[in-house]
Biopython code that builds the backbone (N, CA, C, O; Angstrom):
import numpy as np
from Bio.PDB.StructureBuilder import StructureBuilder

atoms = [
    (1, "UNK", "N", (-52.289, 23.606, 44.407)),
    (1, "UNK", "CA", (-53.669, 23.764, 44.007)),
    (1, "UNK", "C", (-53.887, 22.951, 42.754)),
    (1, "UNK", "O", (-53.075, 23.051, 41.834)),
    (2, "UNK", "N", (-54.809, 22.247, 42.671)),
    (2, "UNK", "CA", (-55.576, 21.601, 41.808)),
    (2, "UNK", "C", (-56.868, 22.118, 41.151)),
    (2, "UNK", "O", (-57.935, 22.167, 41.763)),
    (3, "UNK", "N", (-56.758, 22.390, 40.239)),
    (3, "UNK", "CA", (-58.483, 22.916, 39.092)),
    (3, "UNK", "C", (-58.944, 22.074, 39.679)),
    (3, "UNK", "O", (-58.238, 21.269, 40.288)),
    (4, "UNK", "N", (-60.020, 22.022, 39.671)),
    (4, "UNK", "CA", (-61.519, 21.292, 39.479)),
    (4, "UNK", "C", (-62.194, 21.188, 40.689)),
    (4, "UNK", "O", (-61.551, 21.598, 41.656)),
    (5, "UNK", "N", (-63.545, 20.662, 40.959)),
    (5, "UNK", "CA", (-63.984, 20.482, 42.141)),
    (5, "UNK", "C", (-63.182, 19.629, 43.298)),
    (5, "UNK", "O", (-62.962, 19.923, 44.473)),
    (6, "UNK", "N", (-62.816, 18.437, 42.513)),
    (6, "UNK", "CA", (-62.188, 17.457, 43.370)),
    (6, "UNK", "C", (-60.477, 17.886, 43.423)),
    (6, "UNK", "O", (-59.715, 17.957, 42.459)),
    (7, "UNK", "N", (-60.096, 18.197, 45.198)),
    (7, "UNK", "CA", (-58.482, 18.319, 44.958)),
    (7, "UNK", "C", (-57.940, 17.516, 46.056)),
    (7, "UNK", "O", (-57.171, 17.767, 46.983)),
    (8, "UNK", "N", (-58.820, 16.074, 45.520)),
    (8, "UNK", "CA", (-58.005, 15.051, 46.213)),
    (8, "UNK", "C", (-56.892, 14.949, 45.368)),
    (8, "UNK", "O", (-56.959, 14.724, 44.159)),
    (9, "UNK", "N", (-55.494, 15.177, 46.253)),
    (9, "UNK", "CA", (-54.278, 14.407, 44.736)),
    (9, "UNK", "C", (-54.241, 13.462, 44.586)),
    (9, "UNK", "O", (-53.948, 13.100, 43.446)),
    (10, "UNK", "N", (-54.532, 12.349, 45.710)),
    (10, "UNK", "CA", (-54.235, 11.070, 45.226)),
    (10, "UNK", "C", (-54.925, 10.364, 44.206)),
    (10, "UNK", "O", (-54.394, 9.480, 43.533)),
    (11, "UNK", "N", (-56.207, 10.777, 44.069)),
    (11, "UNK", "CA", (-57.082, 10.475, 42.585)),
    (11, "UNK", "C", (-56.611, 10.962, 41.347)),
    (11, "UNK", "O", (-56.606, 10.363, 40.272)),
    (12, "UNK", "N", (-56.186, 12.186, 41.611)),
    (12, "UNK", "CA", (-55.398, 13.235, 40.278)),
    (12, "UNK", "C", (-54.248, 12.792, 39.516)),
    (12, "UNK", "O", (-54.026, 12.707, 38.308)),
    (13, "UNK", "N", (-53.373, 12.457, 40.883)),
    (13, "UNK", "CA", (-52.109, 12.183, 40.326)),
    (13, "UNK", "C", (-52.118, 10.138, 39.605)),
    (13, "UNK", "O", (-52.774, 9.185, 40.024)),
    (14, "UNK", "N", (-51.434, 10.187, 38.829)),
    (14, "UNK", "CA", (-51.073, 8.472, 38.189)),
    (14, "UNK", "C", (-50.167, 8.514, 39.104)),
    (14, "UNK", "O", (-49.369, 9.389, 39.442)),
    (15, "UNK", "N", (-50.568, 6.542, 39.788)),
    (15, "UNK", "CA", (-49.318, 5.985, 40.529)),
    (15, "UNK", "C", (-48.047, 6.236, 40.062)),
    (15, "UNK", "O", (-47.733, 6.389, 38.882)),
    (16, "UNK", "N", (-47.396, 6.269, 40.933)),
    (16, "UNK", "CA", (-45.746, 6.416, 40.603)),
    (16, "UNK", "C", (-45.442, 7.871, 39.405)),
    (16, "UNK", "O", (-44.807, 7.934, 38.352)),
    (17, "UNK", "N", (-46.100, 8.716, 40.053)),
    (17, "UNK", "CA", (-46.145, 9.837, 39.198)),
    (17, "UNK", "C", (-45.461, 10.905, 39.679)),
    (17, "UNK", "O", (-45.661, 10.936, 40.893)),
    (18, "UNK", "N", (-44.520, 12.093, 39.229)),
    (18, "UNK", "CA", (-44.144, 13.034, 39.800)),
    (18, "UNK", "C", (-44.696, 14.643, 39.093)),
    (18, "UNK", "O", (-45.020, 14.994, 37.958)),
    (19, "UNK", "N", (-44.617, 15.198, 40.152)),
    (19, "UNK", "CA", (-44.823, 16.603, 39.333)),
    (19, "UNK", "C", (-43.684, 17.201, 38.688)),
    (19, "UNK", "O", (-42.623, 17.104, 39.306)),
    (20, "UNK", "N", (-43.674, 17.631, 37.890)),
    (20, "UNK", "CA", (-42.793, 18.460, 36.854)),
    (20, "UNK", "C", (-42.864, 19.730, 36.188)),
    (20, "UNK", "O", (-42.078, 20.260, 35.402)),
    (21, "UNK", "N", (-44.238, 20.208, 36.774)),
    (21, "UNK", "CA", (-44.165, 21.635, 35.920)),
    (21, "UNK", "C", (-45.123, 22.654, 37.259)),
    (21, "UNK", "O", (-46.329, 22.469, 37.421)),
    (22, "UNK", "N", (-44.390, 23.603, 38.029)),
    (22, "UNK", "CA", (-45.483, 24.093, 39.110)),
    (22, "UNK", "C", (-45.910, 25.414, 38.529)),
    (22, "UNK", "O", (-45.022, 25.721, 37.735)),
    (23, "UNK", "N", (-46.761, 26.264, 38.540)),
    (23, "UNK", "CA", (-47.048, 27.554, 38.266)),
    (23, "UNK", "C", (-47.984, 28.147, 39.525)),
    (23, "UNK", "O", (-48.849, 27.652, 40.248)),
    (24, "UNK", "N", (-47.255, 29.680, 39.390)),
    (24, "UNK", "CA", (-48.134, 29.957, 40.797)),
    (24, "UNK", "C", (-48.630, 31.911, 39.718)),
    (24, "UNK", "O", (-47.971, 32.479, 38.848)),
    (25, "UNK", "N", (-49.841, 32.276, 40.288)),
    (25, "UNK", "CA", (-50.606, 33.321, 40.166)),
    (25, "UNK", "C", (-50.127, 34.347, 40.868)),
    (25, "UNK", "O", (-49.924, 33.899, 41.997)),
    (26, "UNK", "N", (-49.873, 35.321, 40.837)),
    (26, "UNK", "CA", (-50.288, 36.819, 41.751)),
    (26, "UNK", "C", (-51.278, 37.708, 41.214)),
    (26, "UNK", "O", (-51.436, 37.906, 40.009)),
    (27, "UNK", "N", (-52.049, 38.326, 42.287)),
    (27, "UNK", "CA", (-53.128, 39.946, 42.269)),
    (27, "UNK", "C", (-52.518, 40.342, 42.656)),
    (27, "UNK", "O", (-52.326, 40.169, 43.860)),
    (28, "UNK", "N", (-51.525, 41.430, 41.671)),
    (28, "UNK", "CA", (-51.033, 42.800, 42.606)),
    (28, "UNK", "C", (-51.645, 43.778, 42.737)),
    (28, "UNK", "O", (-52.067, 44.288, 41.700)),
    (29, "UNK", "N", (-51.942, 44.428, 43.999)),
    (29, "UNK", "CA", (-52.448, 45.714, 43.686)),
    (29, "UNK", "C", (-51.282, 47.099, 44.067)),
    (29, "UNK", "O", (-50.732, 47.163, 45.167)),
    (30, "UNK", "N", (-51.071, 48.027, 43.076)),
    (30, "UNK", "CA", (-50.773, 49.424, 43.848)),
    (30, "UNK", "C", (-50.588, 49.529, 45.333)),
    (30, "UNK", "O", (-51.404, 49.264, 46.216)),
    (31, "UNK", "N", (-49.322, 49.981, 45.439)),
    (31, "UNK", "CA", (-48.591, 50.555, 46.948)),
    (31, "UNK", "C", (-49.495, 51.815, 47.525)),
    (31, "UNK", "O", (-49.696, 52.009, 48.724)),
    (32, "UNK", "N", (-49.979, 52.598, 46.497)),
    (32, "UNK", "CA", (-50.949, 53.791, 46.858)),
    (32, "UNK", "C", (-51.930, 53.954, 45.706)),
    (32, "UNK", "O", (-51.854, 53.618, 44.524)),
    (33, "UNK", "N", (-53.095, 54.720, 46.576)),
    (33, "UNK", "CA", (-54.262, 54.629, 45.158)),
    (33, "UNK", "C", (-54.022, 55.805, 44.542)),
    (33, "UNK", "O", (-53.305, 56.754, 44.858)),
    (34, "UNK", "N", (-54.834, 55.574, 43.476)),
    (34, "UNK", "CA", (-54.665, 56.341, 41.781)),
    (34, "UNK", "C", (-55.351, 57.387, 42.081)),
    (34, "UNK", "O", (-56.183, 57.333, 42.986)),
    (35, "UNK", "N", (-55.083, 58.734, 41.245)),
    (35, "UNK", "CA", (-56.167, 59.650, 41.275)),
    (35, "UNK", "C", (-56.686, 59.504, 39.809)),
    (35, "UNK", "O", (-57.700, 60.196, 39.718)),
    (36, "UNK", "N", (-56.495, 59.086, 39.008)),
    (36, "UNK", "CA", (-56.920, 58.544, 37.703)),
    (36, "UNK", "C", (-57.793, 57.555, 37.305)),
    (36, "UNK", "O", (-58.543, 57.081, 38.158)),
    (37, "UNK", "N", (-57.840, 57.133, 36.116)),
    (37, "UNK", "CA", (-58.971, 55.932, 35.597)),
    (37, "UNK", "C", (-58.154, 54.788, 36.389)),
    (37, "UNK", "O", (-56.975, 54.471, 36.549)),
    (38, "UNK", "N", (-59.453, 54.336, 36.803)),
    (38, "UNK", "CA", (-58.898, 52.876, 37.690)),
    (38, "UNK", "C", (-60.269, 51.851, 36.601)),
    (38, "UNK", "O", (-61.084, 52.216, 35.754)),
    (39, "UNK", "N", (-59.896, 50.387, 37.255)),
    (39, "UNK", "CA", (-60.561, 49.582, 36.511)),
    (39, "UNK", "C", (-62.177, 49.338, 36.934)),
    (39, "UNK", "O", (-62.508, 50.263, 37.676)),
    (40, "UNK", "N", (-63.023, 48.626, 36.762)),
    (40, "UNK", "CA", (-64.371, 48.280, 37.207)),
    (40, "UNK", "C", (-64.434, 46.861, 37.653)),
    (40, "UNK", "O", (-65.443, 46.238, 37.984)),
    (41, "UNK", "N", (-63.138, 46.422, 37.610)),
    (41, "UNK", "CA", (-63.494, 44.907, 38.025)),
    (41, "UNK", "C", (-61.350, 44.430, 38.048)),
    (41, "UNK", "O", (-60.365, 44.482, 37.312)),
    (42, "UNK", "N", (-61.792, 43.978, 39.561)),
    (42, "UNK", "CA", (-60.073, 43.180, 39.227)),
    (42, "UNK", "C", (-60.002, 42.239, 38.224)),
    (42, "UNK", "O", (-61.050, 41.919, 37.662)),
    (43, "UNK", "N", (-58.410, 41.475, 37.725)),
    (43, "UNK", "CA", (-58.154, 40.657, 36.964)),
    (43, "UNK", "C", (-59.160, 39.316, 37.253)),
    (43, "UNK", "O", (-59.428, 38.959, 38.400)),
    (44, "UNK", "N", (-59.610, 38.718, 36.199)),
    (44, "UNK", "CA", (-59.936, 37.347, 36.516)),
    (44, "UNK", "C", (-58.511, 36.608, 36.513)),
    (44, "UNK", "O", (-57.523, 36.661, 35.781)),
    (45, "UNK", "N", (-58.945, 35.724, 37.946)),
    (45, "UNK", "CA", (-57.659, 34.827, 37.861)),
    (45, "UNK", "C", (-58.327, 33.273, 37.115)),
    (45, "UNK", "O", (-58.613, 32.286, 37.793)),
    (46, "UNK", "N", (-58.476, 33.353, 35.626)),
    (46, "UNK", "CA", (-58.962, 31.984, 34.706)),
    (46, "UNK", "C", (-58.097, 32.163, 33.393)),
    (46, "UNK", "O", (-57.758, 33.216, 32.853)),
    (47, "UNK", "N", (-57.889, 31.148, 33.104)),
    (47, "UNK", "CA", (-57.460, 31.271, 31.703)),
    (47, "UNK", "C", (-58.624, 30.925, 30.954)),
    (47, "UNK", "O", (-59.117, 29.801, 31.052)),
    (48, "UNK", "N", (-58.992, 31.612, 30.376)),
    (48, "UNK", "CA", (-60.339, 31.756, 29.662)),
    (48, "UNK", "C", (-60.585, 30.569, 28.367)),
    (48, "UNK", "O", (-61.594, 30.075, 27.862)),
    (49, "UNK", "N", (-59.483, 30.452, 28.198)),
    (49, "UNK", "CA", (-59.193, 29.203, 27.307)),
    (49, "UNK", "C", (-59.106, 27.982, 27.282)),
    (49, "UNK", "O", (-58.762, 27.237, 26.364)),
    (50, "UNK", "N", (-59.547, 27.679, 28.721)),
    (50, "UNK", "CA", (-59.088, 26.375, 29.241)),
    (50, "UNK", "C", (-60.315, 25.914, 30.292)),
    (50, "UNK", "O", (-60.531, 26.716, 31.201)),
    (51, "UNK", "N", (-61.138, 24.706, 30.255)),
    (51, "UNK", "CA", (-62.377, 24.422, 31.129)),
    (51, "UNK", "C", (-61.677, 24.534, 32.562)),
    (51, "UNK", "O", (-60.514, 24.306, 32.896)),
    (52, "UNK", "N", (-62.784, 24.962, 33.291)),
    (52, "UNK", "CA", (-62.097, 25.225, 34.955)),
    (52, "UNK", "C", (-61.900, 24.234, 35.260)),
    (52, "UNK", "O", (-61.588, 24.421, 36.436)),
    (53, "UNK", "N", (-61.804, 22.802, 35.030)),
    (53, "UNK", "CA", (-60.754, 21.792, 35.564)),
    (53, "UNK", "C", (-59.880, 21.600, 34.991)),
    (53, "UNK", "O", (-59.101, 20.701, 35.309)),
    (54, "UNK", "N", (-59.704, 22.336, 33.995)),
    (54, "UNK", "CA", (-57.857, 22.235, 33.321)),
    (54, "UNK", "C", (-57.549, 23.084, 33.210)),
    (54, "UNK", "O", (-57.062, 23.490, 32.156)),
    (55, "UNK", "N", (-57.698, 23.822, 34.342)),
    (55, "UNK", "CA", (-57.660, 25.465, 34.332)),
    (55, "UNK", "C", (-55.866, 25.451, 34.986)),
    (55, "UNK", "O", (-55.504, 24.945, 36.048)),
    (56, "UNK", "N", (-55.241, 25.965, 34.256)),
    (56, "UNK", "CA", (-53.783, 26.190, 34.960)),
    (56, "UNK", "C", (-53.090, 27.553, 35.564)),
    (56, "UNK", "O", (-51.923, 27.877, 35.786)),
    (57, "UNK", "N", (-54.580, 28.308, 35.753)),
    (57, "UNK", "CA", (-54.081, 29.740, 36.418)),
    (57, "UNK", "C", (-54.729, 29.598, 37.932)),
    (57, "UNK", "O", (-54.181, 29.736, 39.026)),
    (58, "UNK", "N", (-56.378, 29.203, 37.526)),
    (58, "UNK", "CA", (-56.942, 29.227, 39.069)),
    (58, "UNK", "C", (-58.369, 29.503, 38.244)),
    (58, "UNK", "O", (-58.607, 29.591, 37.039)),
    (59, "UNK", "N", (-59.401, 29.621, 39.696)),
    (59, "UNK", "CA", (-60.850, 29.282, 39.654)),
    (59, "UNK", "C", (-61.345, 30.425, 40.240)),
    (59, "UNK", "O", (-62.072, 30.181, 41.203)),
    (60, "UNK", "N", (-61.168, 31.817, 39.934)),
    (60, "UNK", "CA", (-61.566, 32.816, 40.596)),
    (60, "UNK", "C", (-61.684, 34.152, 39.567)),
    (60, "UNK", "O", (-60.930, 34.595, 38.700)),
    (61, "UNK", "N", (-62.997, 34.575, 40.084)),
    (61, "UNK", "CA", (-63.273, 35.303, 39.013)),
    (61, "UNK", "C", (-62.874, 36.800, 39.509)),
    (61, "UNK", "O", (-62.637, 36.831, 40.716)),
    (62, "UNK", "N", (-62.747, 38.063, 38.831)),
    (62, "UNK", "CA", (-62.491, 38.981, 39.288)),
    (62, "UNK", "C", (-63.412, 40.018, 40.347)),
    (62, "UNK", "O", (-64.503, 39.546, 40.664)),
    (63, "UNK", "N", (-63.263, 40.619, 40.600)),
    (63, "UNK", "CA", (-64.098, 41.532, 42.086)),
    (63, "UNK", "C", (-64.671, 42.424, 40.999)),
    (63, "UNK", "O", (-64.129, 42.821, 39.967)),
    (64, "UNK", "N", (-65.843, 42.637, 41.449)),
    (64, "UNK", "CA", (-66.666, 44.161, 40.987)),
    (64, "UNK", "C", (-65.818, 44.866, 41.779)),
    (64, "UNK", "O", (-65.224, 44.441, 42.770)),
    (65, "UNK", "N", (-65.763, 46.346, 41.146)),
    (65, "UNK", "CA", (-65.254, 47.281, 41.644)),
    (65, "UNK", "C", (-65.879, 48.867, 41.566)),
    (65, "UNK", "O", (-66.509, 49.103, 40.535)),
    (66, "UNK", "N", (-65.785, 49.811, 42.406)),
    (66, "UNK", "CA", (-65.517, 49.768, 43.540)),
    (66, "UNK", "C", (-66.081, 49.210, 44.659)),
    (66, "UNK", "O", (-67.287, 49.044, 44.480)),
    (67, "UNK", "N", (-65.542, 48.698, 46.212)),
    (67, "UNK", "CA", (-65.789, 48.106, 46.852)),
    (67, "UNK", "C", (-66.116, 49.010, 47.586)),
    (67, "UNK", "O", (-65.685, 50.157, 47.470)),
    (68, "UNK", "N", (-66.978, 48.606, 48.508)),
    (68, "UNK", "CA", (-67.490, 49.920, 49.053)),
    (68, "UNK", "C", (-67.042, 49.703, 51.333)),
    (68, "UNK", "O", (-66.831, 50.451, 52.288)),
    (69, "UNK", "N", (-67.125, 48.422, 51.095)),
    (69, "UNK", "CA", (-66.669, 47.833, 52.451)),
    (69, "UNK", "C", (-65.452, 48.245, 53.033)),
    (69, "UNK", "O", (-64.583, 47.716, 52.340)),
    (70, "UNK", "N", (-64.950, 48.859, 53.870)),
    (70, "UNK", "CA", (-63.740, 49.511, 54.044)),
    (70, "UNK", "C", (-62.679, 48.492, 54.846)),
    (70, "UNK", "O", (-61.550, 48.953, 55.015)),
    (71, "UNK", "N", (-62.897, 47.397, 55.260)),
    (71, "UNK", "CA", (-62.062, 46.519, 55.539)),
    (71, "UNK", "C", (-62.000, 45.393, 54.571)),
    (71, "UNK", "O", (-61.478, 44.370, 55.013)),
    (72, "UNK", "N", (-62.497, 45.362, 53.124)),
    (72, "UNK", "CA", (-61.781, 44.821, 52.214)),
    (72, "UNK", "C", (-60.729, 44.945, 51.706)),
    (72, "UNK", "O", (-60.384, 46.109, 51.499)),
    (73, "UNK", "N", (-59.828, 43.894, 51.310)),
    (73, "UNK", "CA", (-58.477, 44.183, 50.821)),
    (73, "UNK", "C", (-58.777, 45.079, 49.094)),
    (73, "UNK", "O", (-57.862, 45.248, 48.289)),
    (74, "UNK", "N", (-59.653, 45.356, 48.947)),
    (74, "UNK", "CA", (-60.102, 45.458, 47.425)),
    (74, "UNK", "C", (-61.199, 46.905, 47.566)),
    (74, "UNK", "O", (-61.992, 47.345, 46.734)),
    (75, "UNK", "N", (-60.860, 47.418, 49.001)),
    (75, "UNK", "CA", (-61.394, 48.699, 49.279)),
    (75, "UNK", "C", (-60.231, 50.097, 48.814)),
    (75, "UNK", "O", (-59.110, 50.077, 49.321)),
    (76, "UNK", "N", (-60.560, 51.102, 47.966)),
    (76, "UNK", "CA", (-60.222, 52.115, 47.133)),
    (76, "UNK", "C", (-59.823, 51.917, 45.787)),
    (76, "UNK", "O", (-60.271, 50.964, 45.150)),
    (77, "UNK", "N", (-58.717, 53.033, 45.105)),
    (77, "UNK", "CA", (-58.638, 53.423, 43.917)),
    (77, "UNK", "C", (-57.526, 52.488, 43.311)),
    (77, "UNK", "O", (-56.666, 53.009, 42.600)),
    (78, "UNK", "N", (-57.497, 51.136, 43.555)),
    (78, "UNK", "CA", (-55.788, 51.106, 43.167)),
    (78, "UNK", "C", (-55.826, 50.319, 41.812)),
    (78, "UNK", "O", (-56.776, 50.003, 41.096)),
    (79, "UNK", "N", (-54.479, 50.108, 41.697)),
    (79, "UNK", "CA", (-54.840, 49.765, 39.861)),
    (79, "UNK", "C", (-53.980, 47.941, 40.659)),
    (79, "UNK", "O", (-53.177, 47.697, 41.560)),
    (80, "UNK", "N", (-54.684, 47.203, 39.766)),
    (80, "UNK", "CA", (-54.361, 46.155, 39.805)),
    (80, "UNK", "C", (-53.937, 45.263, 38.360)),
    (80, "UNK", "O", (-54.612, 45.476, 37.352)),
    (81, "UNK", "N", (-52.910, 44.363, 38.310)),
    (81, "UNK", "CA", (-52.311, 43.656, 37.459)),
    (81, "UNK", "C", (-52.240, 41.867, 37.962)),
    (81, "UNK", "O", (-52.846, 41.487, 38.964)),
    (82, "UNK", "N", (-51.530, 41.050, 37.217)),
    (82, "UNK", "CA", (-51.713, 39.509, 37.047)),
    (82, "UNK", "C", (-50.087, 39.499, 36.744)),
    (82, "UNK", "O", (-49.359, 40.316, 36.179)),
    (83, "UNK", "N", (-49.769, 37.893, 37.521)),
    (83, "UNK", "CA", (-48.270, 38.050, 36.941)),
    (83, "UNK", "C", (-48.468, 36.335, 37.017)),
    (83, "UNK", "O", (-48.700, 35.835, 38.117)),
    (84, "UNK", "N", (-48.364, 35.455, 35.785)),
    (84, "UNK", "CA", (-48.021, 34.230, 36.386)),
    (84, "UNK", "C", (-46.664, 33.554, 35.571)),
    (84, "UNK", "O", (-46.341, 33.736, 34.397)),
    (85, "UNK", "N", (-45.926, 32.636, 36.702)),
    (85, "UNK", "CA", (-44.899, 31.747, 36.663)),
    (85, "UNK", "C", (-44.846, 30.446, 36.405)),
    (85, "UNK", "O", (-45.275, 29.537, 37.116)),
    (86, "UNK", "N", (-44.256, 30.362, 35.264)),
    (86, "UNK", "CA", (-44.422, 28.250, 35.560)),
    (86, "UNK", "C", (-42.699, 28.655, 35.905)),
    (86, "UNK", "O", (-41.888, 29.556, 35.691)),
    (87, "UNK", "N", (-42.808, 27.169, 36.657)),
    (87, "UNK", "CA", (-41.262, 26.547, 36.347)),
    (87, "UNK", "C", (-41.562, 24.630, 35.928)),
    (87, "UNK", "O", (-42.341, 23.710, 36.177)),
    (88, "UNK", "N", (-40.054, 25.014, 34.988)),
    (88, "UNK", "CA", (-40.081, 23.430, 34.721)),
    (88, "UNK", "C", (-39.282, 22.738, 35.436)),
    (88, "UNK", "O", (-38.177, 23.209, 35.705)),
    (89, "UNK", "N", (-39.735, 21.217, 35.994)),
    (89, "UNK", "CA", (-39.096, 20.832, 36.911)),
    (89, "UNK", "C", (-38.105, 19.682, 36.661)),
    (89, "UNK", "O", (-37.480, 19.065, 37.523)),
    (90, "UNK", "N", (-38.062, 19.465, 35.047)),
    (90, "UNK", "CA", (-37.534, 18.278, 34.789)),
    (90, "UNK", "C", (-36.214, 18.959, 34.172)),
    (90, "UNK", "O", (-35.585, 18.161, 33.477)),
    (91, "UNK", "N", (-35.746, 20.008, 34.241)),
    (91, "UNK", "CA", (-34.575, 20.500, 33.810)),
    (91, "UNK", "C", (-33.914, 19.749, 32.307)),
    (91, "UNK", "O", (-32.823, 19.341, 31.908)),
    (92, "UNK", "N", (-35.161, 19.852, 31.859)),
    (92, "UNK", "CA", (-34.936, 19.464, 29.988)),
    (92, "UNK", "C", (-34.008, 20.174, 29.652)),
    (92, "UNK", "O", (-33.010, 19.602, 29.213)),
    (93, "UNK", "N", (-34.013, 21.547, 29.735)),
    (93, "UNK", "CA", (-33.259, 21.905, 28.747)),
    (93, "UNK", "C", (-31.554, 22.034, 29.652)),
    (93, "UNK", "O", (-30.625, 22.709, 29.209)),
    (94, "UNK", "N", (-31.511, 21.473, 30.549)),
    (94, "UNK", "CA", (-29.357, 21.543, 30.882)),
    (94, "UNK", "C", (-28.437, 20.806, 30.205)),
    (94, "UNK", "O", (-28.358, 19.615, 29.904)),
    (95, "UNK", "N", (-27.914, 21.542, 30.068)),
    (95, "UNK", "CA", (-26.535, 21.293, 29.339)),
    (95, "UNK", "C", (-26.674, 21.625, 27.793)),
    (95, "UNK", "O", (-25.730, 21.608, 27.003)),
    (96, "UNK", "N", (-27.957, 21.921, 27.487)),
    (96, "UNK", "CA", (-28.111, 22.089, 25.864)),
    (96, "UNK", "C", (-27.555, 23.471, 25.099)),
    (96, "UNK", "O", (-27.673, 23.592, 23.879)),
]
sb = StructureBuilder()
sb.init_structure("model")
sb.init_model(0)
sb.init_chain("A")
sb.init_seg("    ")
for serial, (resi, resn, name, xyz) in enumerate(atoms, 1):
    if name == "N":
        sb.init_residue(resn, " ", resi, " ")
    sb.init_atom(name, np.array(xyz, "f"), 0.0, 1.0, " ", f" {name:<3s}", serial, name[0])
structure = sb.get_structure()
C-alpha cells in the first residue's frame, strides 16, 4: 500500500530503487464482547502527524460506534486496539 491518491508504484518509486523499510497496520477487535465501557468510535488507522500522502499507517478513518447493522464486522460491544510493525529491510544494524 501506498498513501496518497495515486498508487501507481512505478511513478512513486525512483528508477533503480528498492524498498527497505515495510510496515503493516492491524484493527483488533475482542474474541467476545464487553459488558463494560466500550469505545464510540474504532481506532483511526492515520498518523495524525503526517499529510495523508505521507501517511505511513494508512488512509482510514475510524467507524462510529455502535453499529447497528448486524452483518457488520464492527456490529456489538467489543473493545478494539491498533498494533503497527515496521521492519527494516536493509539489515543496518548486523553484526554491530
Amino acid at each position: 500500500w501506498f498513501s496518497g491518491d495515486n498508487m501507481n508504484t512505478a511513478r512513486l518509486l525512483v528508477p533503480n530503487s528498492a524498498i527497505i523499510e515495510v510496515s503493516v497496520t492491524f484493527l483488533a477487535k475482542s474474541s467476545k464482547e464487553v459488558g463494560g465501557a466500550t469505545l464510540t468510535r474504532t481506532p483511526d488507522l492515520i498518523d495524525a502527524t503526517k499529510p495523508l500522502t505521507q501517511n505511513s499507517v494508512g488512509d482510514h478513518a475510524g467507524t462510529t460506534l455502535p453499529v447497528t447493522d448486524t452483518t457488520s464486522p464492527y456490529y456489538g460491544a467489543f473493545i478494539y486496539r491498533t498494533y503497527t510493525s515496521t521492519v527494516d529491510l536493509r539489515n543496518v544494524g548486523v553484526g554491530l
